[in-house]
Every structure is written in C-alpha cells, then in structure tokens.
C-alpha positions in Angstrom: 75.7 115.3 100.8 77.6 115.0 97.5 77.1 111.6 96.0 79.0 112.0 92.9 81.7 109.5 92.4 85.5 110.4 92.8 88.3 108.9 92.8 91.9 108.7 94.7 95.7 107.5 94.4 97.6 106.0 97.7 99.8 103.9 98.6 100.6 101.2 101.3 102.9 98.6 102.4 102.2 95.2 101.6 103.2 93.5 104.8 100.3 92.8 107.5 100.3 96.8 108.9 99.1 97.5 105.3 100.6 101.4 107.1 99.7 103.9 104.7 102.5 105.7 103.4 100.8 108.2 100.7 97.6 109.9 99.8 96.3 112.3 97.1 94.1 115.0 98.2 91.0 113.1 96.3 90.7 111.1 98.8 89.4 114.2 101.5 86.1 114.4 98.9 86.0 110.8 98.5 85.8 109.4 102.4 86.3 112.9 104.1 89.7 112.5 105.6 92.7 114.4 105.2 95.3 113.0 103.7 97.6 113.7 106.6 95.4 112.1 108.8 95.9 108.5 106.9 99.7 108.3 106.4 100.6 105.9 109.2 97.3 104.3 109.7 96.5 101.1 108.8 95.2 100.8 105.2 93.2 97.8 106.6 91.7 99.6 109.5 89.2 101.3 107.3 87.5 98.6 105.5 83.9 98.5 106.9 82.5 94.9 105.5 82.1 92.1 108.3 85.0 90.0 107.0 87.9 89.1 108.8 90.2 93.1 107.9 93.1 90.4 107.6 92.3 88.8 104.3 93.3 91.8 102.4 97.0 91.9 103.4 97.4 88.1 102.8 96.6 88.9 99.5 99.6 90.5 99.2 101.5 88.6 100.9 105.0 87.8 99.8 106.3 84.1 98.6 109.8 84.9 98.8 111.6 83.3 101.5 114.6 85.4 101.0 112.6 88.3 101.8 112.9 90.3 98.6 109.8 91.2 96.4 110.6 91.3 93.0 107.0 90.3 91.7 103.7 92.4 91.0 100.3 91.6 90.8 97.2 93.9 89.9 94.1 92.9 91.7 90.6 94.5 91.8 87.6 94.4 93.9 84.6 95.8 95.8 85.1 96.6 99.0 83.4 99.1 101.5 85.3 102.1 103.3 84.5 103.7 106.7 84.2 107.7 106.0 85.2 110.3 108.2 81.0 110.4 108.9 81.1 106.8 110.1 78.7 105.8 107.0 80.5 102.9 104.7 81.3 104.4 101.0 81.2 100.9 98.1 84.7 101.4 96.8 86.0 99.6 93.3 89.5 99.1 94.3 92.5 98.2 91.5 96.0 97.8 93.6 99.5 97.3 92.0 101.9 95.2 94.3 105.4 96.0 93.6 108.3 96.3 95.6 107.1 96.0 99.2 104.3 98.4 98.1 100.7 98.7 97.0 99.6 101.7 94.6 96.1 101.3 94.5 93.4 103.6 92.9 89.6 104.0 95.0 87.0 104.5 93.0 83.9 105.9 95.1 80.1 105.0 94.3 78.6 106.8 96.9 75.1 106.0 95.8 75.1 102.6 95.9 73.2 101.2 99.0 75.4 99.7 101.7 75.6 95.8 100.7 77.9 94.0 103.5 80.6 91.8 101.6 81.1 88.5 104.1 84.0 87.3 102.0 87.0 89.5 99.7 86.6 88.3 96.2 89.3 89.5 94.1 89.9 89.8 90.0 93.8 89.6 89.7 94.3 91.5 86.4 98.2 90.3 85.5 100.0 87.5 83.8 99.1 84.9 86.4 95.0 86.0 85.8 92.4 84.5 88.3 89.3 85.2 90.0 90.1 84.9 93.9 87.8 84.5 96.8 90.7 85.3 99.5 88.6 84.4 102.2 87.4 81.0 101.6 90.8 80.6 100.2 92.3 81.0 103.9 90.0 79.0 105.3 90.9 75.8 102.8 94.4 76.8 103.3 94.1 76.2 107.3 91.9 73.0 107.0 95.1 71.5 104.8 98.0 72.7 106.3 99.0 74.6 109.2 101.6 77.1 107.3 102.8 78.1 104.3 101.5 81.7 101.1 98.7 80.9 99.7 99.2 82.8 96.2 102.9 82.4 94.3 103.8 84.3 91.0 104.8 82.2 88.6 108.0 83.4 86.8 110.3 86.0 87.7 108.9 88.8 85.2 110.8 92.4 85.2 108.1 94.5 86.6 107.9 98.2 87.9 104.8 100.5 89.3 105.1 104.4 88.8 102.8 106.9 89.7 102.3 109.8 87.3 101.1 113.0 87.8 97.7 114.6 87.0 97.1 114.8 83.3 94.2 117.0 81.0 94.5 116.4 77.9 94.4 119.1 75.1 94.9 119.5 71.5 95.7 123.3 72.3 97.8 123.0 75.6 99.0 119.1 76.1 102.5 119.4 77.2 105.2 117.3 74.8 106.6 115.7 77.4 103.6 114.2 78.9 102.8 114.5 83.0 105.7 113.7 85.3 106.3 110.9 87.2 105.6 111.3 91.2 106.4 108.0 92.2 108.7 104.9 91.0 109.3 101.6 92.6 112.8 100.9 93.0 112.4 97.9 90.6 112.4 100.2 87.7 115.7 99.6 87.2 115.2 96.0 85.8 113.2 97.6 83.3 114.9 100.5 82.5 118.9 101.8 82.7 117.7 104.3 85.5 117.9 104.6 89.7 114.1 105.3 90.5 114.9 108.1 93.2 116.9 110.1 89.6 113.2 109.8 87.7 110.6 111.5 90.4 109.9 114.8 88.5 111.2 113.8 85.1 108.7 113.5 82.6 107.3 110.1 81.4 107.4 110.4 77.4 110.9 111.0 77.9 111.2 107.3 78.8 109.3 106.4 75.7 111.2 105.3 72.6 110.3 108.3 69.8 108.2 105.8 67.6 106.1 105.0 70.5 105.1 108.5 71.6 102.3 109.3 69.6 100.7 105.9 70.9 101.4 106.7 74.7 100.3 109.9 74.3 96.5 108.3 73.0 96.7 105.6 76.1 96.8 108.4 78.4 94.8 110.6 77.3 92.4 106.9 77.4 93.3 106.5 80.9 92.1 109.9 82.1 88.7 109.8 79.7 87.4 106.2 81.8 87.4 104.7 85.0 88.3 100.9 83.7 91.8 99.8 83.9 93.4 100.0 79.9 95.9 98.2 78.2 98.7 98.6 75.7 102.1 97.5 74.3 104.6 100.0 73.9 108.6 100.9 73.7 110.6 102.8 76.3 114.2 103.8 76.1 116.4 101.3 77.6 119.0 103.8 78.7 116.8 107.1 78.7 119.0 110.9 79.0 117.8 111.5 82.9 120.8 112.8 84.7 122.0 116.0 83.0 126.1 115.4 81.9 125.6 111.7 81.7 126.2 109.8 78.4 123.7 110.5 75.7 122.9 107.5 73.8 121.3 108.7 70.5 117.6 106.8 69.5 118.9 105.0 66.6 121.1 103.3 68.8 119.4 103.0 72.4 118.0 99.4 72.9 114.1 99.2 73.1 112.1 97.6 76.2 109.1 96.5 74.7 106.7 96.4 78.1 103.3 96.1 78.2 101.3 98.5 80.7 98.0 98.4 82.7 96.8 101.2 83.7 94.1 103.1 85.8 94.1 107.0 86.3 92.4 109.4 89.1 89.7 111.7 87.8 92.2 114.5 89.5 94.5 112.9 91.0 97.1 111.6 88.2 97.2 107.5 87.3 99.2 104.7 88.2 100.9 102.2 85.8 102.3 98.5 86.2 104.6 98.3 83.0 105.8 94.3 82.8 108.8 94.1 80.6 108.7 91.5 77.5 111.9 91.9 75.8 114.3 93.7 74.6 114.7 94.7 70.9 117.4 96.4 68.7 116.7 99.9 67.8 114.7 100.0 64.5 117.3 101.4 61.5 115.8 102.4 57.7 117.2 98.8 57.0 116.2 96.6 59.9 112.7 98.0 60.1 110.3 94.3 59.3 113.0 92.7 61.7 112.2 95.5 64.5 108.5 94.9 63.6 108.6 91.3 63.7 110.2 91.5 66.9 107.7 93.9 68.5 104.8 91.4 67.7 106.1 88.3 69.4 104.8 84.4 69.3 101.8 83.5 68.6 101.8 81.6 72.0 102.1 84.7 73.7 98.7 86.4 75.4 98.3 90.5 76.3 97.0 91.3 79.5 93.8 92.1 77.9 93.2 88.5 76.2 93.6 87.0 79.7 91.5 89.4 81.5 88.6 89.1 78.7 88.8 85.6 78.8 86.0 83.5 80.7 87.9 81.2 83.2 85.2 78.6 83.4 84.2 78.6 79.6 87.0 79.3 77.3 90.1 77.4 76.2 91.7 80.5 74.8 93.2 81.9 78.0 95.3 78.5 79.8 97.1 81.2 82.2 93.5 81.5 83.5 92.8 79.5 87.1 89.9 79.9 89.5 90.6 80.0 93.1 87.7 79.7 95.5 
C-alpha cells in the first residue's frame, strides 16, 4: 500500500447536505475513490471520527437571515476520512467558505496511526482568527438557548475564493501569464470589475496589477513548493481586459484593489485562494509614486492575516481580533 502523502482540491456546499459538487483526480490516490463517484454525496458522509458528522456543516453555517452569503472564513483541522478500503486516512483539512460554497484542500498522512478525534477542533485562519472546538461549542450553545448560529463574521469584508489550475514552476518554461483560473465564486465581482462565469479559463496574472506580478509570481511558486497555507499582500486590476472588444483601460489609469490572499496549493492538483479586499488605491503615476506607496502599507492599527494567525490567543496582547471558543 502507498503511504505517501497526497493531496486534493474539492468543493461542497455549505448548507447541512455538505453535497459535493467537485473533485480533482488527487483525490482517487488519496482515499481511492473516483471523483465521479463523490459529486453528489455528502461531503460529511465520509468523515470516520466518532463525533457527531453534523458539527462540520454547522461550522459553516450561514448568519444571514436574508439568506445571502457574502462572508468567508478559512478554517483548518484534523479530521479522519473513510477510504474506498474502509481503513480511516488522518486528513489536514484548510476550507474556504465563500458564496454558498466550501473549497477545501485534503492533505493525506497515510502513516499516521488511526487516533479517533471525539470532538472537531478547528483553527479559523481569517480576519475574525480563533481556535474553535465546534463540538463543545454546540453543546454550550443548546444548554443556553434553544436556537439561534453559533459563529457570526464580523464586518462585511469584500471577499472572493478561486480555484487555479495546476502550476510547475520553471525558470526555463513558467508561462507569463501564470496558471488559469478553474473556478471563481460569484462574489468576485465585489472585488474585481468582472462576472465570475467571464474569468474560468483566463489566466490569473492577468488580474494582477503589472507592479505586482513579479511578487505573485514568487507566492505561487511558494504555494506549490509547501503544504502550509501562505500569505501575501498584493494589487489586482480593478477593471482587468477579460472580454475581448470590451473597453481597455490602460494600467496607469486602472484603479488598484489592494487584497490580501491566503493560500494553499495541491501537490498536482492546482491551489485555491481566499483574496479579502482592503482598499482601493489610485494607480501609481512617476509623480504620485510615495502617495501610492503610502497607501499600499496602511495603518498601523491594521493586522495581516499572518500577524493574527502567529499570534498566541491565550498569551499575547498583539493580536485583539484573536478569541478562543471552547
């Protein structure tokens, strides 16, 4: 039996059926099924720990009582997966809520012995960073009060999820324009000047503002040389050339979206990116260059995804977006 790890992209819906709605073809080394076999089961179905297989939707669940989902939240944890041989595979699971979806990457560690998990405990990796233990969580939540979400997103942050295609990186054959996207959630359009449905197939450094590419270009080629999620700050386009015979708004005058991404890649299987938008800025000009600068680099006040997820919740006073949930 191979007992190397691998790795795999899918992607579910974030209501209670968690139904699975996409699957790379990693995941037929990783667990052993087909990925045809998955779409239209429940996500859910498959986790092989004793705890209740309904904690892991609540996490997701939605706090909008209008019904819309314009938040996202990045989560990881450990959880175990039935295989197609019946024997439970340790997964290390980072998911992307967005837009009535989950894009979540499965990392396999096939030799590590089978250690039941009781409880879900959950690191949630975005803005609103917390450690989570969903399951005692529920339990507090149904000693207090009979209804209600037990996790709300605070603020109403621009926020989008795409899924990008596989990516090698190579000083003598790297494509220019970077891998293409595969997937989009339909939020991407209160990031970006762009319908999601017009961007499958186009490639992703086209987004990227031309200042910016060199620095993408390293964070991908980041993403695809580990397995822990990455971090950085860059520029996109705000109204990016993507339909051919539209308008074509040169650089020097297309607005910058300064967004910051987290990121996690497949070791075949392409990478998935949450991309939070923190403001927009005037296009840089030989004259307005320290303002454009300035205005890239913020407040003082403000904290990168990395400060908060490298802060210690119980011992440091550096990270106040930090709570502990148990």
């Amino acid at each position: 039996m191979d007992i190397r790890p691998s790795s795999y992209i899918g992607i579910h819906s974030s209501d209670s059926s968690t139904k699975v709605l996409y699957v790379t073809e990693g995941v037929l080394h990783a667990v052993g099924y087909a990925p045809s076999f998955l779409v239209n089961k429940q996500a859910k179905d498959f986790i092989a720990d004793s705890m209740d297989q309904d904690d892991y939707p609540l996490l997701y669940a939605s706090s909008n009582e209008d019904g819309t989902d314009n938040t996202a939240s990045v989560y990881s944890m450990w959880v175990n997966i039935k295989s197609a041989r019946g024997m439970p595979v340790l997964h290390r699971i980072v998911s992307f809520r967005c837009d009535h979806t989950v894009i979540y990457l499965g990392i396999t560690f096939p030799q590590v012995p089978f250690k039941d998990h009781h409880e879900l405990e959950v690191e949630q990796l975005d803005r609103e960073a917390k450690r989570l233990n969903v399951t005692r969580a529920k339990k507090a939540l149904e000693q207090s009060r009979p209804s209600g979400q037990m996790f709300v997103t605070r603020g109403q942050q621009a926020k989008c999820a795409v899924v990008l295609e596989h990516y090698a990186p190579s000083i003598s054959n790297r494509q220019v324009t970077g891998p293409c996207i595969k997937f989009a959630t339909s939020s991407i359009d209160r990031v970006l000047d762009a319908d999601y449905s017009d961007l499958i197939g186009f490639p992703f450094l086209k987004l990227v503002a031309p200042e910016d590419v060199l620095l993408v270009t390293k964070f991908l080629d980041r993403l695809v040389d580990s397995c822990d999620v990455q971090f950085e700050k860059f520029c996109l386009l705000s109204r990016p050339y993507v339909i051919s015979g539209d308008i074509v708004v040169p650089d020097c005058e297309n607005v910058r979206v300064l967004v910051e991404a987290l990121g996690a890649a497949s070791s075949s299987d392409g990478m998935v990116l949450l991309l939070r938008k923190i403001r927009s800025i005037s296009p840089p000009t030989p004259g307005t260059m320290h303002q454009y600068l300035h205005a890239r680099s913020g407040s003082e006040e403000e904290m990168s995804l990395l400060e908060i997820l490298t802060s210690d919740p119980e011992t440091s006073c550096a990270a106040p977006g930090w709570s502990l949930a148990r």
